[in-house]
Chimera marker file (.cmm) of the C-alpha trace (Angstrom):
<marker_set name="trace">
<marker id="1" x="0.000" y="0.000" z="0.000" r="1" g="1" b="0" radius="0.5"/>
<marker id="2" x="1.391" y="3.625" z="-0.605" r="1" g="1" b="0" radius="0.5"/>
<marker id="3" x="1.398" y="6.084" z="1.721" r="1" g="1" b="0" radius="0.5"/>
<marker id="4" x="0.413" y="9.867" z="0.481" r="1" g="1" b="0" radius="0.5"/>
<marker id="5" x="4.300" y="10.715" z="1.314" r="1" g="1" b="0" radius="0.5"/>
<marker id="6" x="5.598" y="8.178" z="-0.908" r="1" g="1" b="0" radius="0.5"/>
<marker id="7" x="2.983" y="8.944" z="-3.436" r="1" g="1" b="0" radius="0.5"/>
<marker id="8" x="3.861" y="12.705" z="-3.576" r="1" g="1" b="0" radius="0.5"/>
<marker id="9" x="7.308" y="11.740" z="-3.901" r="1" g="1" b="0" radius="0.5"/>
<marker id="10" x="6.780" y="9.839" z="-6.736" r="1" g="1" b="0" radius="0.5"/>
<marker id="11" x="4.788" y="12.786" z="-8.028" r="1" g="1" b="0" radius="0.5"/>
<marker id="12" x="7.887" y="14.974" z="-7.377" r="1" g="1" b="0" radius="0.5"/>
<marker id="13" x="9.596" y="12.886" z="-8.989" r="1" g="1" b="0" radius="0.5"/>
<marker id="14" x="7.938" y="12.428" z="-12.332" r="1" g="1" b="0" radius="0.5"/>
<marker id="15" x="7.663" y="15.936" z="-12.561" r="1" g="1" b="0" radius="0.5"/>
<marker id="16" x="11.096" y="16.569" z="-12.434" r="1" g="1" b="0" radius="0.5"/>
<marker id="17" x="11.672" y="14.334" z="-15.083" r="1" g="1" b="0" radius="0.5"/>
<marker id="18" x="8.512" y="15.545" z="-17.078" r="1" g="1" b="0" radius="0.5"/>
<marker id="19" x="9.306" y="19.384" z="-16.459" r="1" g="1" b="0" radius="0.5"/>
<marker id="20" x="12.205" y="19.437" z="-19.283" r="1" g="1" b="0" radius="0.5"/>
<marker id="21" x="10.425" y="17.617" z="-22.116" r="1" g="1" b="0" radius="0.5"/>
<marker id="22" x="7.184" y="19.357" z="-21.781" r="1" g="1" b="0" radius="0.5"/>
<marker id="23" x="9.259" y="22.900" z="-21.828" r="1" g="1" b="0" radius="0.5"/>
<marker id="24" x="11.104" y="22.069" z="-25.102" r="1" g="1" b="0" radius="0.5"/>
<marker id="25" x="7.331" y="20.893" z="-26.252" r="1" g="1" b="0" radius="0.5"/>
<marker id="26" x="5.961" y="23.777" z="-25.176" r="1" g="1" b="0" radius="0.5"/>
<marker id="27" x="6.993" y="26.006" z="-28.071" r="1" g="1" b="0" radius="0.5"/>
<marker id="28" x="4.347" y="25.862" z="-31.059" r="1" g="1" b="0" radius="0.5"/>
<marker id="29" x="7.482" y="25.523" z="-33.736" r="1" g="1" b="0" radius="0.5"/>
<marker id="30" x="9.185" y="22.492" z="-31.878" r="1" g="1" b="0" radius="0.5"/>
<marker id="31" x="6.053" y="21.039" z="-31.038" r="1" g="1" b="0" radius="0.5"/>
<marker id="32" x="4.904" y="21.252" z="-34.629" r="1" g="1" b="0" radius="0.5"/>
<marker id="33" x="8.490" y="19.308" z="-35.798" r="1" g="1" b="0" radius="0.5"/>
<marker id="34" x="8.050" y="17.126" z="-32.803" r="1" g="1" b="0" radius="0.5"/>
<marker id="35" x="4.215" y="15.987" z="-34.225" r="1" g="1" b="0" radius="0.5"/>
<marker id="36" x="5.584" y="16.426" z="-38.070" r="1" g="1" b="0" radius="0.5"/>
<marker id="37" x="7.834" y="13.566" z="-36.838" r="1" g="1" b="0" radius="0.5"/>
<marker id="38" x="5.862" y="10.817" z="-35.427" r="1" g="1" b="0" radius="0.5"/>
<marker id="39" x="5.765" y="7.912" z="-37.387" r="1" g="1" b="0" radius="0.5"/>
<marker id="40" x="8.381" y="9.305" z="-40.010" r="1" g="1" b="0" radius="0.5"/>
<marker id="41" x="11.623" y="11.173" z="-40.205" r="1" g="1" b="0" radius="0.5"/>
<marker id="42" x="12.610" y="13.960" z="-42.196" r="1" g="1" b="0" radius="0.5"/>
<marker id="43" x="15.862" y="15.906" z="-43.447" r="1" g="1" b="0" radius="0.5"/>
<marker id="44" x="16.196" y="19.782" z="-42.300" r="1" g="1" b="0" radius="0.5"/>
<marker id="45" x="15.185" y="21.089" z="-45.400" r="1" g="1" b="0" radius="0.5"/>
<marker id="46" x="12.125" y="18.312" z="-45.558" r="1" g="1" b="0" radius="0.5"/>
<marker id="47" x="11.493" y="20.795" z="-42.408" r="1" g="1" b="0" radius="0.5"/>
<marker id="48" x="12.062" y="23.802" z="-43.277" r="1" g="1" b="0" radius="0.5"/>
<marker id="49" x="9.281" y="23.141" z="-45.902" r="1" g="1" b="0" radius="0.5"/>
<marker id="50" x="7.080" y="22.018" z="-43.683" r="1" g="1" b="0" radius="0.5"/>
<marker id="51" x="7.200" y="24.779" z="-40.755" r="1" g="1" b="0" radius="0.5"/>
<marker id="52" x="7.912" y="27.613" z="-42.932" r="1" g="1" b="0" radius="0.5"/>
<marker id="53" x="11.192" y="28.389" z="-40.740" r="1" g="1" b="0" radius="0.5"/>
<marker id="54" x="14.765" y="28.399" z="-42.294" r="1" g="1" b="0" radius="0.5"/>
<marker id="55" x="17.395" y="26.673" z="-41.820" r="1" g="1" b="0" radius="0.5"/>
<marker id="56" x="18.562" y="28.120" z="-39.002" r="1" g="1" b="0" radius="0.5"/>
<marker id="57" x="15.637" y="28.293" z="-36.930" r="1" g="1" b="0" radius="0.5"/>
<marker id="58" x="14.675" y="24.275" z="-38.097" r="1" g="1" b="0" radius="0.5"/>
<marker id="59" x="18.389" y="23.398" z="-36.579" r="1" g="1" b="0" radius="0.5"/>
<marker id="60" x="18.147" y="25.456" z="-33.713" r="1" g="1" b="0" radius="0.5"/>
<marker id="61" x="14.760" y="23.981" z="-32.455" r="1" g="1" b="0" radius="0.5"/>
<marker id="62" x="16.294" y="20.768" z="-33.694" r="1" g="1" b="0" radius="0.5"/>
<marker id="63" x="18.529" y="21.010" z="-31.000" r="1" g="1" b="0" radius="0.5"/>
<marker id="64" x="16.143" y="21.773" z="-27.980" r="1" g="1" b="0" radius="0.5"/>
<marker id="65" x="14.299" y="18.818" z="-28.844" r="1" g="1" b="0" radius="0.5"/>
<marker id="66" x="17.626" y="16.793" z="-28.935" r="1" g="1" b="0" radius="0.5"/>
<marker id="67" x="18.957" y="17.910" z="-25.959" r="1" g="1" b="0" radius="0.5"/>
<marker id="68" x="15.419" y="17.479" z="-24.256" r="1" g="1" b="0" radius="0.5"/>
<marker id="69" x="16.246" y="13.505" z="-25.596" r="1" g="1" b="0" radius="0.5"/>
<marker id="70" x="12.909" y="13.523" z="-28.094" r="1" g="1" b="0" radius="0.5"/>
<marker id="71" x="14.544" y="13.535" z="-31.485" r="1" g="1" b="0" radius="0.5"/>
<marker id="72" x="17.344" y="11.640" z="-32.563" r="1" g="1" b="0" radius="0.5"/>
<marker id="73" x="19.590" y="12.206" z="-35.988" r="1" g="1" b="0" radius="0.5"/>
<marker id="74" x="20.983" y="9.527" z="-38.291" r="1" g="1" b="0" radius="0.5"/>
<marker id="75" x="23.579" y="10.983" z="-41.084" r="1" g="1" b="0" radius="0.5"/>
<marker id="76" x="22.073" y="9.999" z="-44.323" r="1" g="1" b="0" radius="0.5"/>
<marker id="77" x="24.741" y="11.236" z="-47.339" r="1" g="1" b="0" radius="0.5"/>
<marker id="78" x="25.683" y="15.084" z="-46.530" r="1" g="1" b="0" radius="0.5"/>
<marker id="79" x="22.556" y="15.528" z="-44.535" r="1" g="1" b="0" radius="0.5"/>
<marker id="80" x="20.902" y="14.680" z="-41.054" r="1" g="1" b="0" radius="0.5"/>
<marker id="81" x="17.488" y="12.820" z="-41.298" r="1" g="1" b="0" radius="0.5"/>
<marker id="82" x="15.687" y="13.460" z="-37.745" r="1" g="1" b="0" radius="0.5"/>
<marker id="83" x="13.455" y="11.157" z="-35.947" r="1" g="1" b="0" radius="0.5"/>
<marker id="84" x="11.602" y="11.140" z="-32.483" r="1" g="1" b="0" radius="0.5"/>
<marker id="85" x="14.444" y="9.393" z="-30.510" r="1" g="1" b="0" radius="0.5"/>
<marker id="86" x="11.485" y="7.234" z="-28.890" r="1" g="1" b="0" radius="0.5"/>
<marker id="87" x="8.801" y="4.895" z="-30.749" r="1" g="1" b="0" radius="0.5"/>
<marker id="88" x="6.352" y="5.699" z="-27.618" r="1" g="1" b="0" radius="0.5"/>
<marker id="89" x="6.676" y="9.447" z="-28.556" r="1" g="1" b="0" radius="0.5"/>
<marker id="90" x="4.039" y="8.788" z="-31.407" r="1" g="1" b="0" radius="0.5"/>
<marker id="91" x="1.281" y="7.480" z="-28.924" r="1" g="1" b="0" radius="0.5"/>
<marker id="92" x="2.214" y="10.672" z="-27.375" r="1" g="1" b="0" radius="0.5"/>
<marker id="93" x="1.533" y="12.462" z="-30.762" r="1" g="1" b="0" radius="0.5"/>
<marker id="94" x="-1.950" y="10.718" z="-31.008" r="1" g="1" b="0" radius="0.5"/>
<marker id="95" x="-2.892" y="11.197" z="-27.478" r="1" g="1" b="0" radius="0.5"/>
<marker id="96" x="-2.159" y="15.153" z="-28.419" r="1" g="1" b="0" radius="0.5"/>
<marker id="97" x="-3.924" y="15.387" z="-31.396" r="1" g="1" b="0" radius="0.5"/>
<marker id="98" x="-7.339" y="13.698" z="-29.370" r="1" g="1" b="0" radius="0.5"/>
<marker id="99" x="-7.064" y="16.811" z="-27.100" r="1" g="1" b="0" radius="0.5"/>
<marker id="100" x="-8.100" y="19.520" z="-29.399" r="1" g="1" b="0" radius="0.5"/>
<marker id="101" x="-11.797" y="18.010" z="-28.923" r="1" g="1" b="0" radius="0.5"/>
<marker id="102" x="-11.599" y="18.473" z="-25.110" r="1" g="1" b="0" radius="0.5"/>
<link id1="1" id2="2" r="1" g="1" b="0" radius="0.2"/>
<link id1="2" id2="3" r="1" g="1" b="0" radius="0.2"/>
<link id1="3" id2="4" r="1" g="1" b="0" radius="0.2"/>
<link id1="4" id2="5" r="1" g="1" b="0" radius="0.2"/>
<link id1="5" id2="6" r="1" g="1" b="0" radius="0.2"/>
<link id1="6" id2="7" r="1" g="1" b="0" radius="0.2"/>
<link id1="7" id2="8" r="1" g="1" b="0" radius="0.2"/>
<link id1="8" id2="9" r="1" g="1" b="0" radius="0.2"/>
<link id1="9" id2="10" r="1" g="1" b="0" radius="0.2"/>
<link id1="10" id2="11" r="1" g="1" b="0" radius="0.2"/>
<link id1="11" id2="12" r="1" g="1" b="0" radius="0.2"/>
<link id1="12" id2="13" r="1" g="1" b="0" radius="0.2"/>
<link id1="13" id2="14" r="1" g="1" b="0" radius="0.2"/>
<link id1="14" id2="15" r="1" g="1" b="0" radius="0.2"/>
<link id1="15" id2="16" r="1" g="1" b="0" radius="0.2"/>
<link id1="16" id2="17" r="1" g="1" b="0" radius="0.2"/>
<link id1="17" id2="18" r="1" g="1" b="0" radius="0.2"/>
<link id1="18" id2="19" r="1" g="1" b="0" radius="0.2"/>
<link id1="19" id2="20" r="1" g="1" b="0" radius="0.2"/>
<link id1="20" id2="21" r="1" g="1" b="0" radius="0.2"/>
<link id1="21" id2="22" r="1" g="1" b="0" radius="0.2"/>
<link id1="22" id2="23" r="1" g="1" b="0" radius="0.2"/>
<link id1="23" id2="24" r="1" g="1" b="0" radius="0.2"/>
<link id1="24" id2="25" r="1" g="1" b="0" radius="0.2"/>
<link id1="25" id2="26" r="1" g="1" b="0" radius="0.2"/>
<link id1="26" id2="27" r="1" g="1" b="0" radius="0.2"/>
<link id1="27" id2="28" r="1" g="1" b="0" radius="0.2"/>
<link id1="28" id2="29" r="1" g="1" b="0" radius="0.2"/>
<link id1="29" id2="30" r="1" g="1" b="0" radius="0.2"/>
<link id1="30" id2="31" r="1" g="1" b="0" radius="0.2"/>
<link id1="31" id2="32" r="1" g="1" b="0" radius="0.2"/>
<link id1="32" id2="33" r="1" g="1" b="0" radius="0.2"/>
<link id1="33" id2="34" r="1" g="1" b="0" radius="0.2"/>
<link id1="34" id2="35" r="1" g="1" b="0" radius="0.2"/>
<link id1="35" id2="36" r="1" g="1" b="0" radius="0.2"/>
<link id1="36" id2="37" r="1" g="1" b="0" radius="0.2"/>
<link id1="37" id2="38" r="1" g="1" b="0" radius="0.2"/>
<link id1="38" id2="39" r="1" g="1" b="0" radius="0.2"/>
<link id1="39" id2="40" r="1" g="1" b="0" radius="0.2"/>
<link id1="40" id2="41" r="1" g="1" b="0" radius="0.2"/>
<link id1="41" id2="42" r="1" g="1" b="0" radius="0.2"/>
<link id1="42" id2="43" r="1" g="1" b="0" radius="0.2"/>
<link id1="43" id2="44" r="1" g="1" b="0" radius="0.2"/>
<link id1="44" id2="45" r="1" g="1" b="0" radius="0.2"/>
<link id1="45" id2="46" r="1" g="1" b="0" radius="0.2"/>
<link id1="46" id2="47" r="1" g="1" b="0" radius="0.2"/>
<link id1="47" id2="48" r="1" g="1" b="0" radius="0.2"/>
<link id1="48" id2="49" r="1" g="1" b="0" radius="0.2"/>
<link id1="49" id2="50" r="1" g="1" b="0" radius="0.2"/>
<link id1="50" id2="51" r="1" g="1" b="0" radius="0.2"/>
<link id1="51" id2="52" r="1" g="1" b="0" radius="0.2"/>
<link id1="52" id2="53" r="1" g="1" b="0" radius="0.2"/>
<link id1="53" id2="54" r="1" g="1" b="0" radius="0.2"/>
<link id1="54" id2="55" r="1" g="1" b="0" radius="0.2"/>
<link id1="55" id2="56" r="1" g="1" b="0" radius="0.2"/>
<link id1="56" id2="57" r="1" g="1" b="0" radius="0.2"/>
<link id1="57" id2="58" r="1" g="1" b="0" radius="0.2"/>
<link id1="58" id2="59" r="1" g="1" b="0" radius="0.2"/>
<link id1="59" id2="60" r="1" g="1" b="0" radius="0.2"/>
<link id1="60" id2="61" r="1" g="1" b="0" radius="0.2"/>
<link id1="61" id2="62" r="1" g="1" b="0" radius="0.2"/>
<link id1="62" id2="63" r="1" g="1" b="0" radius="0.2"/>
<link id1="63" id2="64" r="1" g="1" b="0" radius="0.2"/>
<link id1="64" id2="65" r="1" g="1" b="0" radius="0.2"/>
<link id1="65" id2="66" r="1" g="1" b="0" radius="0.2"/>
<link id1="66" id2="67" r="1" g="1" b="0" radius="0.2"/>
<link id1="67" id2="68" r="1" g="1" b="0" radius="0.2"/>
<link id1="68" id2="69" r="1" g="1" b="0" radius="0.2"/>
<link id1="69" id2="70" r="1" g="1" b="0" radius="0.2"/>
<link id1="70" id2="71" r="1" g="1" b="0" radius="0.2"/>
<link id1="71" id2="72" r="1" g="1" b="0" radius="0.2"/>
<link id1="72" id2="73" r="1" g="1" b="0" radius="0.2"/>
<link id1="73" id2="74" r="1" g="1" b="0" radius="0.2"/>
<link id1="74" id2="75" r="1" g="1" b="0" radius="0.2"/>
<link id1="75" id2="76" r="1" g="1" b="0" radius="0.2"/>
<link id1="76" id2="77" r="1" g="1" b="0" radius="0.2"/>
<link id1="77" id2="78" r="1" g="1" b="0" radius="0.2"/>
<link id1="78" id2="79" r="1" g="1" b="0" radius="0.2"/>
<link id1="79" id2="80" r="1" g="1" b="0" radius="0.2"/>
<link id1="80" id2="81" r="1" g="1" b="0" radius="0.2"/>
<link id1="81" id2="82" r="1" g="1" b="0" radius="0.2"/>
<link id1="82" id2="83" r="1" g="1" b="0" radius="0.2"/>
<link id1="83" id2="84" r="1" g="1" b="0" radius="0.2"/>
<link id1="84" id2="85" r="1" g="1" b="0" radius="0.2"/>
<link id1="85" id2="86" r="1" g="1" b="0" radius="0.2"/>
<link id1="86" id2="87" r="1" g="1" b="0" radius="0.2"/>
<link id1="87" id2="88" r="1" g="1" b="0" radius="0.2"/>
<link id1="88" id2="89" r="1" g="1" b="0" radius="0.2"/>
<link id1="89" id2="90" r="1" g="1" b="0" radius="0.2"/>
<link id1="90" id2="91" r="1" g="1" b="0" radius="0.2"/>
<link id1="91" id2="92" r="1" g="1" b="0" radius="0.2"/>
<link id1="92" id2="93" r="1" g="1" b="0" radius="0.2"/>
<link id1="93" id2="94" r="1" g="1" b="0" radius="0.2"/>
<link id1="94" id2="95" r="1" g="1" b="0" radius="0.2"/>
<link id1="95" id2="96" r="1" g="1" b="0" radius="0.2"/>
<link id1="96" id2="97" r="1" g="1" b="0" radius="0.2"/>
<link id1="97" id2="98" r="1" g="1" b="0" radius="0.2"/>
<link id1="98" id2="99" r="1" g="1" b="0" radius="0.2"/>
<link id1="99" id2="100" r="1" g="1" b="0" radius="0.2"/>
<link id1="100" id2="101" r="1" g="1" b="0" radius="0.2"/>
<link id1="101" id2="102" r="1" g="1" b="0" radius="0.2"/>
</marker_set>
């Protein structure tokens, strides 16, 4: 059985953990790459297409999503083809996209 203290610890503790990804999701242009991404990958420029940003904007949200540990890159030729780092991210994507009808 779980006490309340050992319950809000674990609470504490998830939210720790939590607190960094949902900041680097919590800006509408890495959160758009982050959704573009689920079940696919894509190159910067594939991007840069897609969010209307340039190049240097794509990489440099690239990076907060990186460093947050959500997107992974895999050299492909010259380029960098980016990827959510983890295959559970997508249910994440889903369970996002059945929010806007709350």
């Amino acid at each position: 059985m779980t006490t309340d203290a050992q319950m809000a610890k674990l609470c504490r503790d998830l939210a720790q953990t939590w607190a960094p990804i949902l900041q680097a999701l919590a800006h509408p242009e890495r959160l758009l790459i982050a959704l573009w991404l689920a079940n696919t990958s894509s190159t910067v420029r594939e991007l840069e297409t897609v969010t209307g940003l340039s190049q240097s904007l794509v990489s440099y949200h690239l990076k907060a999503l990186r460093e947050a540990g959500l997107v992974r890159a895999t050299p492909v030729g010259r380029a960098n083809c980016y990827a959510l780092a983890n295959p559970d991210l997508n249910k994440l994507a889903d369970l996002l996209g059945t929010l806007t009808n709350v």
